[in-house]
VMD Tcl script that builds the backbone (N, CA, C; Angstrom):
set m [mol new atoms 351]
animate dup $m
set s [atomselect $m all]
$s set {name element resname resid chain x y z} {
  {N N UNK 1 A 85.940 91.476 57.494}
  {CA C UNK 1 A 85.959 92.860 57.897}
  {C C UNK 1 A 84.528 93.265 58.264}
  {N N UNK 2 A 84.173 94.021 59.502}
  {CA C UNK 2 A 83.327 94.167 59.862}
  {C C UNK 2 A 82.746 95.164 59.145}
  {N N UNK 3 A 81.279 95.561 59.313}
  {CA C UNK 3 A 81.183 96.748 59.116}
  {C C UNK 3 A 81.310 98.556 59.674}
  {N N UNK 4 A 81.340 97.403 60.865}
  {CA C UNK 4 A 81.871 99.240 61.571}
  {C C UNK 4 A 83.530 99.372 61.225}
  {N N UNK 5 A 84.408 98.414 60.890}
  {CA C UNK 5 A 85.621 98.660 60.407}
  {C C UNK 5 A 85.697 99.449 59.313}
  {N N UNK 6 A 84.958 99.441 58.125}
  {CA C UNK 6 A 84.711 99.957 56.868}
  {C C UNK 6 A 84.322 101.213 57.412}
  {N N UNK 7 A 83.107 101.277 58.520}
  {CA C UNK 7 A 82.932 102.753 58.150}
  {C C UNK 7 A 84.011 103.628 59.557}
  {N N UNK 8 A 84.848 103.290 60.020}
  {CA C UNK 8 A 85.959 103.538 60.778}
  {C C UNK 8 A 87.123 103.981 59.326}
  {N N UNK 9 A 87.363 103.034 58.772}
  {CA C UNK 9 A 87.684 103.973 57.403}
  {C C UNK 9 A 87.698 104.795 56.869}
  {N N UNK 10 A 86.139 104.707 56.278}
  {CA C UNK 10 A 85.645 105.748 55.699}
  {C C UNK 10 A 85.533 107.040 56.294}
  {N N UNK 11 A 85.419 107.051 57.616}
  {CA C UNK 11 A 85.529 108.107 58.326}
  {C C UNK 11 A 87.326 108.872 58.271}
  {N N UNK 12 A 87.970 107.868 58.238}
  {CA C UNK 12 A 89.431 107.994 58.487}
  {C C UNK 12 A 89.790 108.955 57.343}
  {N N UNK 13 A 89.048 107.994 55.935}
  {CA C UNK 13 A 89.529 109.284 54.907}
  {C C UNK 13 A 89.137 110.405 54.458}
  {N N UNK 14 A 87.850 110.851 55.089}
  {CA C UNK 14 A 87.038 111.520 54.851}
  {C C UNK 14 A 87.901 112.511 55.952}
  {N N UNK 15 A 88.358 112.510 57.236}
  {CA C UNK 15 A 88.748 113.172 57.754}
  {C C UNK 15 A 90.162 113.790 57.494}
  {N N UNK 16 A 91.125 112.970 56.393}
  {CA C UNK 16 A 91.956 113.307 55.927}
  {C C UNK 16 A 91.935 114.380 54.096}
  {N N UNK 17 A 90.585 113.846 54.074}
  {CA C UNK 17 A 90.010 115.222 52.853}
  {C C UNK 17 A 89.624 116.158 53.809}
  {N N UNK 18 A 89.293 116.412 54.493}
  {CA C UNK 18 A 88.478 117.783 55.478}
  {C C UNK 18 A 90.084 117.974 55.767}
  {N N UNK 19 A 90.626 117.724 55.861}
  {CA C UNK 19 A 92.233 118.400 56.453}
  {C C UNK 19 A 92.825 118.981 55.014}
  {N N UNK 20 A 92.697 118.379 54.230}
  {CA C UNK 20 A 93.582 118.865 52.808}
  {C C UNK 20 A 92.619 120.084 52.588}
  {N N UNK 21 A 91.349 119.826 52.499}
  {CA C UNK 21 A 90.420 121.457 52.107}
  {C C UNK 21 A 90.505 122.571 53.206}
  {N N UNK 22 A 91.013 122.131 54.441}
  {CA C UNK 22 A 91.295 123.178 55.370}
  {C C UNK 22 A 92.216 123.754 54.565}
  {N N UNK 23 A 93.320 122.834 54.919}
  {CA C UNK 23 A 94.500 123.693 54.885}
  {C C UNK 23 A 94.783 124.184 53.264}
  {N N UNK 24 A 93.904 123.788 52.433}
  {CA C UNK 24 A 93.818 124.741 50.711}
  {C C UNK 24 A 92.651 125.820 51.046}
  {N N UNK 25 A 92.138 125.711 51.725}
  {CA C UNK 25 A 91.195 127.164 52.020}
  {C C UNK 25 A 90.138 126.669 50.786}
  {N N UNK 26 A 89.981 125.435 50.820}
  {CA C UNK 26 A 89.052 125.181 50.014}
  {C C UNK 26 A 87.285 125.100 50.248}
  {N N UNK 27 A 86.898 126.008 50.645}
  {CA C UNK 27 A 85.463 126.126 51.992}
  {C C UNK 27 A 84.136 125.157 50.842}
  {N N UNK 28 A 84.122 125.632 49.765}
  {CA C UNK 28 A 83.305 124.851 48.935}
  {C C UNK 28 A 83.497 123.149 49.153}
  {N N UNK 29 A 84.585 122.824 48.908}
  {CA C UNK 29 A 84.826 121.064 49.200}
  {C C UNK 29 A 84.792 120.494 50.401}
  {N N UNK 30 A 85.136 121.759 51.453}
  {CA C UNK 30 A 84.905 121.042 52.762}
  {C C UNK 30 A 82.496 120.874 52.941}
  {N N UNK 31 A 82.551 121.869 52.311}
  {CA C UNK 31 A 81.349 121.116 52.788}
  {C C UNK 31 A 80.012 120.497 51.953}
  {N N UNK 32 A 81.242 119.707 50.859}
  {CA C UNK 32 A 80.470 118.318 50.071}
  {C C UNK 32 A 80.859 117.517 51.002}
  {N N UNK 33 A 81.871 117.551 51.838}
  {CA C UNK 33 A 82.094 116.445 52.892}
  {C C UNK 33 A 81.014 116.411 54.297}
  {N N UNK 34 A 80.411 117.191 54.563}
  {CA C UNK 34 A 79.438 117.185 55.548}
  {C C UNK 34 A 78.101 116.393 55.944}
  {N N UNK 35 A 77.247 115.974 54.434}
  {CA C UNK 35 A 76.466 115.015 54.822}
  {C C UNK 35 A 77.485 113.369 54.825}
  {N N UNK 36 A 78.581 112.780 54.140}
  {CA C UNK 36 A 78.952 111.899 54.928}
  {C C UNK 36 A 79.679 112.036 55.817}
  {N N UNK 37 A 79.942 113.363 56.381}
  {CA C UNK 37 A 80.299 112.841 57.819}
  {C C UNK 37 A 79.628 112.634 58.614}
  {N N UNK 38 A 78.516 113.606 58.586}
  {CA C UNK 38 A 77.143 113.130 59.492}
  {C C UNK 38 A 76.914 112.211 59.648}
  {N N UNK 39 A 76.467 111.719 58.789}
  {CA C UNK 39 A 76.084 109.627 58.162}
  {C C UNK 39 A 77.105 108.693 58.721}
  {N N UNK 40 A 78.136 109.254 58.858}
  {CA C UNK 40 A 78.940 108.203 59.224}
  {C C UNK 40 A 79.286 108.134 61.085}
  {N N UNK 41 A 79.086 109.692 61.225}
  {CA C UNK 41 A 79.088 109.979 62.928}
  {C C UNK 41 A 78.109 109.322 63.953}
  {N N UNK 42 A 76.907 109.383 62.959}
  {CA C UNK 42 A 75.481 109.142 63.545}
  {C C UNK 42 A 75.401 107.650 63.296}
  {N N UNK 43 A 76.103 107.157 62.198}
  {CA C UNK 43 A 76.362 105.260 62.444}
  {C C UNK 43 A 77.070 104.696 63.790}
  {N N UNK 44 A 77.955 105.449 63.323}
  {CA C UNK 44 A 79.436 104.723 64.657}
  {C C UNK 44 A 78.827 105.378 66.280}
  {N N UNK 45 A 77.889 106.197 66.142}
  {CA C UNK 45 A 77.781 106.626 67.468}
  {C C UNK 45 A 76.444 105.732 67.929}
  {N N UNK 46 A 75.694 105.118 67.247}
  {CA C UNK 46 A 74.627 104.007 67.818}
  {C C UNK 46 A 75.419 102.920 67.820}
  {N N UNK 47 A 76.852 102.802 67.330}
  {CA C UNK 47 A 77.340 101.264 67.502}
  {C C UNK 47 A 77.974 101.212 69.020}
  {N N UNK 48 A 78.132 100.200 69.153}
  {CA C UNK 48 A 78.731 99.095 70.545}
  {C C UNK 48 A 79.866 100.211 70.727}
  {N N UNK 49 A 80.397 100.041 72.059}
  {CA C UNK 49 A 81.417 100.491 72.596}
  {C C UNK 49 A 82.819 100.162 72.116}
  {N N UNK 50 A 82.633 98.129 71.649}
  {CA C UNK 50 A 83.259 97.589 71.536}
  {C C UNK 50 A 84.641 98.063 70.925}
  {N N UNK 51 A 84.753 98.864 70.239}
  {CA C UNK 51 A 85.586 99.487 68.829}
  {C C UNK 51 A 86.260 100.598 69.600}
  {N N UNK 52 A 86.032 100.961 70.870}
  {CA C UNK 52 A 86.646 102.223 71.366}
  {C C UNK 52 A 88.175 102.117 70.871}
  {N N UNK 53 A 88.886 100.823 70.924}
  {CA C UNK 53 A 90.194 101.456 70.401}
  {C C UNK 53 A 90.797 101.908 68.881}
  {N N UNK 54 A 89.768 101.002 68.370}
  {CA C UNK 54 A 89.875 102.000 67.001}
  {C C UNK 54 A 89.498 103.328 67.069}
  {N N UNK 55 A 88.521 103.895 67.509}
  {CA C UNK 55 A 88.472 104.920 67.301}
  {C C UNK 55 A 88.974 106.212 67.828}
  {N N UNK 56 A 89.877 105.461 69.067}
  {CA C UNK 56 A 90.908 106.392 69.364}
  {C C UNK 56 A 91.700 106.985 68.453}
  {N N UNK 57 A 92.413 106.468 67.504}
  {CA C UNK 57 A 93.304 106.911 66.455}
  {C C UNK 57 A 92.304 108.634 65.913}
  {N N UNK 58 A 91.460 107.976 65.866}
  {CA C UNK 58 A 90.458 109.180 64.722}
  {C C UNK 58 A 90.211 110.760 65.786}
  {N N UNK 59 A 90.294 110.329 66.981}
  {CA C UNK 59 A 89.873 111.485 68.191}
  {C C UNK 59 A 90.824 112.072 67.758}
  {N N UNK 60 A 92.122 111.851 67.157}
  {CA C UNK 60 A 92.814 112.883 67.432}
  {C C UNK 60 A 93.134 113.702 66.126}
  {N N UNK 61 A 92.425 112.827 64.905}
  {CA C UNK 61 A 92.149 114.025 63.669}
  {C C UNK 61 A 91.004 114.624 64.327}
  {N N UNK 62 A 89.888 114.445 64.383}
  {CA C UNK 62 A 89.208 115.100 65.107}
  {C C UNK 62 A 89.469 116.456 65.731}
  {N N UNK 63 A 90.362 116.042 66.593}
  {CA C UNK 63 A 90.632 117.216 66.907}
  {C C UNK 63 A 91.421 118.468 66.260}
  {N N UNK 64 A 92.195 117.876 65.453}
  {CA C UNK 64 A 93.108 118.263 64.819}
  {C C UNK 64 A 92.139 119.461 64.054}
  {N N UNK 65 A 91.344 118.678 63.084}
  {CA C UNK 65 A 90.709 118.954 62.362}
  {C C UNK 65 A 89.293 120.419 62.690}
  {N N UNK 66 A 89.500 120.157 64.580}
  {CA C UNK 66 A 88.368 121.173 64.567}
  {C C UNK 66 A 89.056 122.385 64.964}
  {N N UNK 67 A 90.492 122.300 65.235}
  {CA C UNK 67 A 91.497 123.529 65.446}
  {C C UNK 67 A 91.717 123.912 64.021}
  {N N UNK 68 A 91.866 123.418 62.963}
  {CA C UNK 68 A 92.124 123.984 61.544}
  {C C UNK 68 A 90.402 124.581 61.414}
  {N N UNK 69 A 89.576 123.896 61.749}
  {CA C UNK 69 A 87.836 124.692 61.687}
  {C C UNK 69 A 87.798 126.153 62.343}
  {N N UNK 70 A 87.968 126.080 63.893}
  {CA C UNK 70 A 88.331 126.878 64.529}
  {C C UNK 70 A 89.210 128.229 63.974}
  {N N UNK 71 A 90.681 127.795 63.060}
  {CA C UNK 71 A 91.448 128.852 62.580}
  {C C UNK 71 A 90.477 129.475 61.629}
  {N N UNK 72 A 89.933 129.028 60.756}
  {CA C UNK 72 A 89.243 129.300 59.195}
  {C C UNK 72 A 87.951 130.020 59.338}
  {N N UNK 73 A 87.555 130.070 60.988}
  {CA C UNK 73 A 86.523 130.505 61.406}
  {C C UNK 73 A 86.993 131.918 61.776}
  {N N UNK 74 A 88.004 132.211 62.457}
  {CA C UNK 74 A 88.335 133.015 63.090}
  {C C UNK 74 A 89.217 134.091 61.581}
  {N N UNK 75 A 89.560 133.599 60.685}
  {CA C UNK 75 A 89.995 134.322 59.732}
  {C C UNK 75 A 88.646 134.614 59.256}
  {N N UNK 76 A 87.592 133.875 58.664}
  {CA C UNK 76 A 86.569 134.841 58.278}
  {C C UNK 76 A 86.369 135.387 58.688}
  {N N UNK 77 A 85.584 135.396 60.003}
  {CA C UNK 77 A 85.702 136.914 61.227}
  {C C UNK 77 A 86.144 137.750 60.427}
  {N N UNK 78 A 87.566 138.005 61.241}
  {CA C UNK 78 A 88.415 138.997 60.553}
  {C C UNK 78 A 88.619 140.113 59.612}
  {N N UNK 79 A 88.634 139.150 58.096}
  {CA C UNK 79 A 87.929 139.419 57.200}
  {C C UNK 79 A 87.226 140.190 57.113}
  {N N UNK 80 A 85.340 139.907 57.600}
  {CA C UNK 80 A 84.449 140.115 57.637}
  {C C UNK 80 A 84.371 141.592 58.609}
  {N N UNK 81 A 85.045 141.406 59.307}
  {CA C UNK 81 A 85.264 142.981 60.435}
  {C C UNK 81 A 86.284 144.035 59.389}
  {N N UNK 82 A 87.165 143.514 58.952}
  {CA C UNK 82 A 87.858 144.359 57.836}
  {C C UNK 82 A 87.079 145.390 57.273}
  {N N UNK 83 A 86.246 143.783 56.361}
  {CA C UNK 83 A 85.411 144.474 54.819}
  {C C UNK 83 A 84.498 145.621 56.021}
  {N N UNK 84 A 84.164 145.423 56.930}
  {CA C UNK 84 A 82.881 146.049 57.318}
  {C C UNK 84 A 84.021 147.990 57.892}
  {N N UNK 85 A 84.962 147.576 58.250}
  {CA C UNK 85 A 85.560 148.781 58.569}
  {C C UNK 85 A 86.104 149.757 57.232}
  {N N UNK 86 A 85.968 149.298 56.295}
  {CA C UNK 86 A 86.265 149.432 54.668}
  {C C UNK 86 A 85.283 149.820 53.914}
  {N N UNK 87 A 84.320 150.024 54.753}
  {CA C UNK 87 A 83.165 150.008 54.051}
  {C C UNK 87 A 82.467 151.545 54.610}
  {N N UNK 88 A 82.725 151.101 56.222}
  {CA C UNK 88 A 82.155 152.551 57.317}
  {C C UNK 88 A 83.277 153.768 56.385}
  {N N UNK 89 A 84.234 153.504 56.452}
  {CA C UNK 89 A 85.472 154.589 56.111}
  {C C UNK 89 A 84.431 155.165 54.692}
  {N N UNK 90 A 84.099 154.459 53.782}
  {CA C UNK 90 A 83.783 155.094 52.698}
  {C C UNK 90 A 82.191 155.924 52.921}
  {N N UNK 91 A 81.818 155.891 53.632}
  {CA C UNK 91 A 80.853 156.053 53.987}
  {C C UNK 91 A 80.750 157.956 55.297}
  {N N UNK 92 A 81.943 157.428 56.021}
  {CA C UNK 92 A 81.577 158.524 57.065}
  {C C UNK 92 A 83.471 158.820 57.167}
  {N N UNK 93 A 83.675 159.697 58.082}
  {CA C UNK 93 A 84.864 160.238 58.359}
  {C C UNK 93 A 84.688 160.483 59.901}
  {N N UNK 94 A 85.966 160.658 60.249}
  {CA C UNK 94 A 85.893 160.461 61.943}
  {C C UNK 94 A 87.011 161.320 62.283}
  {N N UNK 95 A 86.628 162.782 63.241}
  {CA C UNK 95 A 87.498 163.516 63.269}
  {C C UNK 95 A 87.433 164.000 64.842}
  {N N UNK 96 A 88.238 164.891 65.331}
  {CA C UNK 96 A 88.061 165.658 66.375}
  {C C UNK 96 A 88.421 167.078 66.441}
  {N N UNK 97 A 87.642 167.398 67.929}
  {CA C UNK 97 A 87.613 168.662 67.797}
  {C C UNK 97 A 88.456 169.288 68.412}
  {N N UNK 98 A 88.505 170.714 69.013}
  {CA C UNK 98 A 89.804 170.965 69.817}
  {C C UNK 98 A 89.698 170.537 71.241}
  {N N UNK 99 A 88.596 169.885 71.854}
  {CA C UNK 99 A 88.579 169.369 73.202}
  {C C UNK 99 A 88.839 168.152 73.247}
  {N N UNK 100 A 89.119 167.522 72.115}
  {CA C UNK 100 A 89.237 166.017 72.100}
  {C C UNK 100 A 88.044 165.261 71.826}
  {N N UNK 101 A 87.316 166.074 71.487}
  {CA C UNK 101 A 85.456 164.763 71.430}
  {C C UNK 101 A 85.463 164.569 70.073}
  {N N UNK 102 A 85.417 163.025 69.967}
  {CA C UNK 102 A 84.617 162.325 68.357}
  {C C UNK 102 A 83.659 163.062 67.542}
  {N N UNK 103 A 83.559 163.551 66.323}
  {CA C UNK 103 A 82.870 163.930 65.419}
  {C C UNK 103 A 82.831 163.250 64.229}
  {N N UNK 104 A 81.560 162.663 64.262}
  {CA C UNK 104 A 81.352 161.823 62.643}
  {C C UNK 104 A 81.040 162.574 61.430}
  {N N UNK 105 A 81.729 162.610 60.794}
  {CA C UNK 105 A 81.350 163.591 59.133}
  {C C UNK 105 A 80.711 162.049 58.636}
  {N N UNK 106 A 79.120 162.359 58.377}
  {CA C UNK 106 A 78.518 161.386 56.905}
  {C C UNK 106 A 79.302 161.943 55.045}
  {N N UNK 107 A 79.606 160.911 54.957}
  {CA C UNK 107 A 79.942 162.007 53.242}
  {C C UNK 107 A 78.839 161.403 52.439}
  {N N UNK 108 A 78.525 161.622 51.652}
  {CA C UNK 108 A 77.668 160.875 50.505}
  {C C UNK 108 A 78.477 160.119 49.034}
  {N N UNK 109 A 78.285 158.719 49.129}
  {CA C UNK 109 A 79.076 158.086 47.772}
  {C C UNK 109 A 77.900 158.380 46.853}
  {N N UNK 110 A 78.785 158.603 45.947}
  {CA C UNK 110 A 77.886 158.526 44.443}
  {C C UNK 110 A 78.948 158.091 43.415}
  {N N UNK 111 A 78.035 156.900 42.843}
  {CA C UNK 111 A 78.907 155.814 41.932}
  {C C UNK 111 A 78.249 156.213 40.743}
  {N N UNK 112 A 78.973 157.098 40.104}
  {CA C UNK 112 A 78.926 157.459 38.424}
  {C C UNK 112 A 79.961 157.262 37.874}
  {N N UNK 113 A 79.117 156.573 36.506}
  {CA C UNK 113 A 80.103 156.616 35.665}
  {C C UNK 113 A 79.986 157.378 34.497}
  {N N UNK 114 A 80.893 158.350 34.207}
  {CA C UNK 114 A 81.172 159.224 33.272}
  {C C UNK 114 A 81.915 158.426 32.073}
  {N N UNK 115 A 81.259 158.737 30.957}
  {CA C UNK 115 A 81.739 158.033 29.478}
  {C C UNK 115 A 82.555 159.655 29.196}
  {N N UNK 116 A 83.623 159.123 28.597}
  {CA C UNK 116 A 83.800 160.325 27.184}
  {C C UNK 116 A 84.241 160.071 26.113}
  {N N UNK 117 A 84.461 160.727 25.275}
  {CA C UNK 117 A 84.458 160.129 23.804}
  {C C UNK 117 A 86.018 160.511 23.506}
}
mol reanalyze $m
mol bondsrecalc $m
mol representation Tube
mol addrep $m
């Protein structure tokens, strides 16, 4: 067994853990997997051509794998535009007038906490 076979492998399963932490929304484990994938991308990509048909099989986790990246990207977004619209609301109010024009009310938060006995 060669060695670019082994790390054609290793790549193989490594790309089948990056698919299981996608799809568990597991963002911490996907990226203990990142320096060997690097290591292993940056091997197989100075090797020989020779292997192109092995590594056909893998193009297409690959790809797979950067459409589940792609989704997980686009839900943080999301998210992230949410929290931020969740945040303006507590912050300001948005009203109109009788001509129809936007008016921003600022309110002021104040986070107290009142004890009582």
């Amino acid at each position: 067994m060669t060695d670019e076979h082994i790390e054609l492998s290793e790549l193989d399963t490594l790309l089948d853990q990056e698919r299981a932490f996608l799809l568990n929304g597991d963002l911490n484990g996907l990226g203990t997997l990142l320096p060997a994938k690097e290591k292993l991308v940056e091997i197989l990509s100075e090797g020989d051509e020779s292997h192109h048909e092995q590594i056909v099989p893998l193009e297409g986790k690959l790809k797979r794998n950067q459409l589940l990246l792609d989704g997980a990207l686009e839900g943080i977004r999301s998210v992230a535009a949410r929290l931020a619209a969740l945040r303006e609301v507590r912050t300001s109010l948005d009203t109109y007038d009788a001509q129809g024009r936007k008016k921003r009310v600022v309110t002021q938060v104040t986070q107290k906490l009142e004890k009582r006995a």
